[in-house]
N, C-alpha and C positions, 0 to 999 in steps of 0.2 A: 457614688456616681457611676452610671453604667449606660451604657454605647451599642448599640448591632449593626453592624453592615455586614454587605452581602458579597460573597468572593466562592472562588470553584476552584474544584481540582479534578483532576484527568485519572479514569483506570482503565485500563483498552486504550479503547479511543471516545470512549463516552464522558462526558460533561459530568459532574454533578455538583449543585450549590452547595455551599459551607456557610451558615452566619458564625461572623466573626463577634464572638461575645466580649467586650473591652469591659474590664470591673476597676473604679479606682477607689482605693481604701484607704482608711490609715493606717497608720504602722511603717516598721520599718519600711525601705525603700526595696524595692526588690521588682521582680521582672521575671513571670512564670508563663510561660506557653503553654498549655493543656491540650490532649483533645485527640491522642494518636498523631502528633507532630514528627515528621523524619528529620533528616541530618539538618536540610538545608532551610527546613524552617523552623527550627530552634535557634540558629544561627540568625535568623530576621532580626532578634532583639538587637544584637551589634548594631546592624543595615539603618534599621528604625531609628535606632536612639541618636547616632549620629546623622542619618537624613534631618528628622525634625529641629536639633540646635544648625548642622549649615543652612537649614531653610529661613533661619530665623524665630522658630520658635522652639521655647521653653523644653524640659523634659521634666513632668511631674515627678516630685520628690515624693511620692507614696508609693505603697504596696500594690503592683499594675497585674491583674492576672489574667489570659488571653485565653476564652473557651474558642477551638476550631469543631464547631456543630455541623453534623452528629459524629457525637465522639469513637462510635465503631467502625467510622470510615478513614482508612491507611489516606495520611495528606503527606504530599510528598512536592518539592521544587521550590522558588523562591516568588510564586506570584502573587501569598498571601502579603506580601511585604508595605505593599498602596494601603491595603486596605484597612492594616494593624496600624499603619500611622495616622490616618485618617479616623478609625476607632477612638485611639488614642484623644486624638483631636475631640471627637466629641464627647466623649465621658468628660473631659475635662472642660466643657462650654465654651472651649474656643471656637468650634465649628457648630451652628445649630445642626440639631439632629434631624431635624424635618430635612435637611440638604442633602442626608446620605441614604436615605429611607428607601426601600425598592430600589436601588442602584448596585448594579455588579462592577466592583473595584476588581481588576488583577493588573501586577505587575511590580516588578522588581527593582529595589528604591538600592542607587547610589550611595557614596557615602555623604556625595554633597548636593543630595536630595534628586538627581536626576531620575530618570524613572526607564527602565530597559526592558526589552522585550522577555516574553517566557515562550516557551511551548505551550501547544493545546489553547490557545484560547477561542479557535473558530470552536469547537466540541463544549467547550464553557460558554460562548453566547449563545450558542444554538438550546443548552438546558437551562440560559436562563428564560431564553427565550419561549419554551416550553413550559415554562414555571409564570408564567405572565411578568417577568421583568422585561420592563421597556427603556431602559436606559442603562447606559456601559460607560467607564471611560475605562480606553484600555494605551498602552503604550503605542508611540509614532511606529515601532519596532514590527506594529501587529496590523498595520491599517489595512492593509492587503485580504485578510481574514477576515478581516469585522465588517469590509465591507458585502461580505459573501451573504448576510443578514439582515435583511431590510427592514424585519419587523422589528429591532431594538436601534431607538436612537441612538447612537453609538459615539462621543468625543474620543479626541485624539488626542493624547498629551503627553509631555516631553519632561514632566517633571514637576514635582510633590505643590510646588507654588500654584502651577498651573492646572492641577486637578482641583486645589483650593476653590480657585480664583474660578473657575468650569460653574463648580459643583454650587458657588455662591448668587452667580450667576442664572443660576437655573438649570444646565446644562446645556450655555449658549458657548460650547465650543467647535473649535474645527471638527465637522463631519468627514469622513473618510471618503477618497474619491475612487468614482464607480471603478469596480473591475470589470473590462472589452475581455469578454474569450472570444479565441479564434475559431471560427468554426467548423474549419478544413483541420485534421491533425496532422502534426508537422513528418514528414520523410528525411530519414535519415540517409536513406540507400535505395537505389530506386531499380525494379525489377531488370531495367534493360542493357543495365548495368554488369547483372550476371551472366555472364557465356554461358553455351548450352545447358545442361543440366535440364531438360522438361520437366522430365518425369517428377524432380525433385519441387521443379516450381510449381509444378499439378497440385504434388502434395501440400505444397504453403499454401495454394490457393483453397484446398479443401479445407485445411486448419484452419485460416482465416475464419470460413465458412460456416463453421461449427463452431468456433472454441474449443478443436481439439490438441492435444497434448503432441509433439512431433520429435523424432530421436532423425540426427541426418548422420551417417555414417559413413564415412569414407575416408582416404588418403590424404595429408596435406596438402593444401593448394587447390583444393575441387571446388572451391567456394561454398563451404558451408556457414562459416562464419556471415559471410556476403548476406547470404540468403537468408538467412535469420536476421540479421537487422532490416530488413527488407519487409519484416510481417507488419510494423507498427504503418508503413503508408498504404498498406490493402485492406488494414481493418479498418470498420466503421467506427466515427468521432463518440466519446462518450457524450450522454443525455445530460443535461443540465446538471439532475439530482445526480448522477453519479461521479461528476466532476466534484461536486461539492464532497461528495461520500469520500472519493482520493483526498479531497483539498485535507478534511480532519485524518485523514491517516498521516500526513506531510505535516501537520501545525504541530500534532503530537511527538513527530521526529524531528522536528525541525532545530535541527545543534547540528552543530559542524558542518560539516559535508553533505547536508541532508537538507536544502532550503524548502520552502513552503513550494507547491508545485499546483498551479492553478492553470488549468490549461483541460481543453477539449481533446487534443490528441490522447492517447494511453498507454500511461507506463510501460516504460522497455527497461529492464533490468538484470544489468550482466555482472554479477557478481565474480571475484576472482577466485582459483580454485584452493585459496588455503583456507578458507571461509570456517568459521564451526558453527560448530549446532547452533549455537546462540546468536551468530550474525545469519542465520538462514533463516531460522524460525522466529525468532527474538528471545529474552533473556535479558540473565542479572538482575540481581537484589532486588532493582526496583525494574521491571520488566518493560524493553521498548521494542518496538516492531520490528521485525527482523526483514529480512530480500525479499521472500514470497508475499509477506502483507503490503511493502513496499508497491509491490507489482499486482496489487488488488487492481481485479480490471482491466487486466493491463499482461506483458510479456515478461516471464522469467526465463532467461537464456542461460544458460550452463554450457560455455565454451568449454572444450579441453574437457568433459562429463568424465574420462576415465582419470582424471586428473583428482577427480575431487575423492575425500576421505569415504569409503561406503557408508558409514554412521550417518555423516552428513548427507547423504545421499537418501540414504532410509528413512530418516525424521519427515521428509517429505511428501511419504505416502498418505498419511492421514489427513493435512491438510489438502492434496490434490484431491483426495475420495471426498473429505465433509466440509470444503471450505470457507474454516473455518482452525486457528490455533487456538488449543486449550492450553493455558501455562498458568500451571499450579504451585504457588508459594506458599511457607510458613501463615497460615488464617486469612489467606485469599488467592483468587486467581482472575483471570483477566481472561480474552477470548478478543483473539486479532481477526478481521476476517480477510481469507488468500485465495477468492477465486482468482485464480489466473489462470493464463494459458504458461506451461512448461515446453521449452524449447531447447530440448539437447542437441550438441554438436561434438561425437569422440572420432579419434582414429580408434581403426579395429584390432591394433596391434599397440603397445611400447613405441616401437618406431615409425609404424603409419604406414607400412608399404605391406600388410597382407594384400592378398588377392589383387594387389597391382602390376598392371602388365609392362608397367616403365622401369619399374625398382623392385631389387631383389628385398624380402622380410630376413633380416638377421635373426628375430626373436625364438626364442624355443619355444618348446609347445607349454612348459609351464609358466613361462613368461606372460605369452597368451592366454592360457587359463587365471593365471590370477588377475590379469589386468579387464578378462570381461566378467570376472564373480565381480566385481565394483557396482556394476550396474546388476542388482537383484533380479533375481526374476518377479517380484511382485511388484518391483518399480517398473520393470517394463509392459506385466499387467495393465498399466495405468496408461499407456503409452498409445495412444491412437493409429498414428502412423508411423509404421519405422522403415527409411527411405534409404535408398545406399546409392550413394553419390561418388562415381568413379570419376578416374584422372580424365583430364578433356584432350579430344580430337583436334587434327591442326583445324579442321572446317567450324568447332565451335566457336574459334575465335573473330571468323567473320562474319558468323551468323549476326542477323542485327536480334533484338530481344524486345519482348513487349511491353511496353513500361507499363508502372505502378499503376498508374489511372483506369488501363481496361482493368487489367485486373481489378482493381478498386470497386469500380463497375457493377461488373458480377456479385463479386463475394454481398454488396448493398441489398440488390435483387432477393440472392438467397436468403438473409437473413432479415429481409420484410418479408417473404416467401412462408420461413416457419416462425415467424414471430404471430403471425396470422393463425397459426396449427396449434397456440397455445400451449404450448409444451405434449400435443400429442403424435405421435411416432405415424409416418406416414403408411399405407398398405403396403405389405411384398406380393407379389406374383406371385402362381404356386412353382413359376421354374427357380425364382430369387430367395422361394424356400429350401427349395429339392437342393440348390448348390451348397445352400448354411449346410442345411443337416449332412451335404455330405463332408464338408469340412469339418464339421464337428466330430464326426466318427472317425475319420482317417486322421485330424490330427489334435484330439483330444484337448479340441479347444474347453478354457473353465467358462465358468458364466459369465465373470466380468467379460472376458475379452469378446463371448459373444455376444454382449450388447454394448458392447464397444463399436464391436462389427457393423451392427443391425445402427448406431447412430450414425457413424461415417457413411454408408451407405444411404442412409436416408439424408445428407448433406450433400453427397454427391447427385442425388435424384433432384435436391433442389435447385442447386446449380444449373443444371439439364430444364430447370421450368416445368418437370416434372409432375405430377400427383399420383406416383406410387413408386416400389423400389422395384427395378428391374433387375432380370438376371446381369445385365452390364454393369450396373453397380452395383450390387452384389460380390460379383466379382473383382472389379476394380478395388473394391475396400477391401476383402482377402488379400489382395496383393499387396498389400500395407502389411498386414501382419506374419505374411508368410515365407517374404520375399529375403529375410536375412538371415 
């Protein structure tokens, strides 16, 4: 007697089908998983055997052996668990086979048959979806996700009777109800909130602008923290498809402290500074998305920047240059993708008070030297704007400030401005040349940072409503890299 249904599992962030091959023999009794099975789905037999007797049925006394197809693909988590009992079910004629046919099971069976959420299942309907399966039941756990997918009819069910009872039915279960995104993204911290500091908000306005990479440098208390959480309500709401594209980064992490994140605003992520390589990048045996992929699309902030480990600091680089993480295992590897914007915030000292004119620096001079080797020089390569944000004036504090919204405003403008340029770089003037090349000579800028230069300036030109780079911004974007 022999059974197929259809179930996925997750590498990256990508979906891919598994048929669940169910074989029932004679012979002794026994109960074999095949197929490149991991910890947690070798352990399914347990889950399985007692789901099926508390649901009320039987557990074949024969030789049961479980292919997970194709067998050179690493299957890893507990979501093949539905679909091994329900296999089950049908090799042994309790369930007709025509009922499981073209249908994607995932989901994680109780011991008294209840049925629980898994990770990854938005990335699993989406390639069944791709693979022409038009129908899912996936756990109550997961409705949020299944409903991101309109082209697979999709049931909801709470447990192994009621996938039966679905499945016998036709697939006349509870459908998943629609997810509303918002279309405004949400402000944490709103511009006018921050006392003085222009120059520094210039520069978040520029970043916005672009996409580019910002280092804020100063004293405690200047507001740089402020103004960093301050970028996510100036930037433009994510596009449908890229909500969704976050949504499977989120179903894929979605354990602990990590819920699913379905929303048009874009990731703001502030990791703390003990972080290692593996919660930055991702990592471990079976590899899950680390901060930066977290913040695909979205804001990685690194408060405290001198704070953090250099190693972890330098694993960075690659992903901010090809984003995109390559993470290489024992006969396989996986590839998270980390466009984000990068958002540092250090004091320039140990103690925070160099070049402050309120407080005196205790720090020695090698105190300060090691504390700014942390930050590479090839990580500040990367670094678009590097801004230096001094202690504030009694008049900053009555200054009133421009909230989020203009600014909001603009940064829109600009970036339908070069969305329209297609990714082509706008003209320089021959004086917005003559200034490049003189900074180049005098201070031996390398290549990246000159077209580092040459994109900030042309961000800055679009801002202006511009169509070409002038010696003004030009210059203006020099003072980002030159100014610390």
């Amino acid at each position: 007697m022999f059974a197929v249904v259809k179930s996925a599992t997750v590498l990256g962030v990508d979906g891919f089908l598994v048929d669940v091959e169910v074989d029932l023999a004679r012979g002794l009794p026994g109960f074999e998983i095949v197929g490149l099975p991991g910890v947690a789905v070798r352990e399914s037999r347990q889950r399985v055997r007692a789901a099926l007797k508390n649901s009320g049925y039987g557990f074949p006394l024969k030789r049961l052996t479980v292919n997970l197809a194709p067998s050179d693909l690493r299957k890893a988590g507990s979501a093949f668990d539905l679909a091994i009992a329900l296999g089950i079910l049908a090799a042994d004629g309790i369930l007709e086979a025509t009922k499981v046919q073209d249908v994607l099971l995932v989901g994680e069976l109780s011991l008294d048959g209840s049925v629980r959420g898994v990770p990854g299942v938005l990335p699993m309907i989406i390639a069944a979806a791709g693979r022409g399966i038009s129908r899912a039941l996936v756990p109550a756990d997961n409705e949020r996700e299944a409903a991101l997918v309109p082209d697979v009819h999709t049931s909801i069910i709470s447990s192994l009777q009621e996938a039966i009872t679905t499945l016998e039915s036709g697939g006349q279960g509870r459908r998943p109800r629609p997810v509303n995104y918002s279309m405004e993204p949400a402000e944490e911290t709103d511009l006018q909130d921050v006392k003085g500091q222009s120059s520094a908000k210039r520069a978040l306005e520029i970043a916005a602008a672009g996409g580019h990479n910002l280092l804020l440098l100063g004293p405690p208390g200047c507001g740089k923290t402020m103004l960093a959480r301050c970028l996510p309500g100036i930037l433009p709401p994510l596009s449908l498809d890229e909500s969704i594209e976050v949504a499977r980064i989120y179903s894929v992490a979605s354990q602990g402290s990590t819920p699913l994140r379905i929303s048009r605003s874009r990731p703001f992520r502030s990791p703390h500074h003990s972080s290692t390589i593996a919660g930055m990048i991702g990592g471990g045996s079976w590899p899950r998305p680390g901060e930066v992929t977290l913040a695909h699309r979205g804001v990685l902030f690194l408060d405290e920047a001198g704070e953090f480990r250099r190693s972890v600091l330098d694993v960075l680089r690659q992903p901010l240059e090809d984003g995109v993480v390559s993470l290489v295992r024992h006969g396989y590897s996986v590839a998270y993708p980390s466009r984000c914007q990068l958002v540092m915030a250090a004091n320039p000292c140990p103690c925070g008070f160099l070049g402050s004119n309120t407080k005196e620096c205790h720090c020695s001079s090698q105190e300060i030297a090691a504390y700014r080797r942390r930050l590479s020089g090839p990580l500040l390569d990367r670094i678009d704007l590097q801004v230096w944000m001094g202690p504030l004036e009694k008049t900053d504090y009555l200054e009133p400030g421009e909230p989020s919204a203009l600014a909001r405003e603009r940064v829109l403008r600009a970036w339908e401005s070069m969305k329209s340029l297609n990714g082509a770089p706008l003209p320089m003037t021959k004086e917005a040349v003559t200034v490049l090349e003189s900074a180049i000579e005098r201070f031996g800028l390398s290549a990246r940072v000159v077209a580092k230069v040459q994109r900030v300036a042309g961000t800055i030109a679009a801002l202006h409503d511009s169509d070409c780079v002038g010696l003004e911004h030009m210059a203006e974007a020099l003072s980002y890299r030159l100014s610390l």
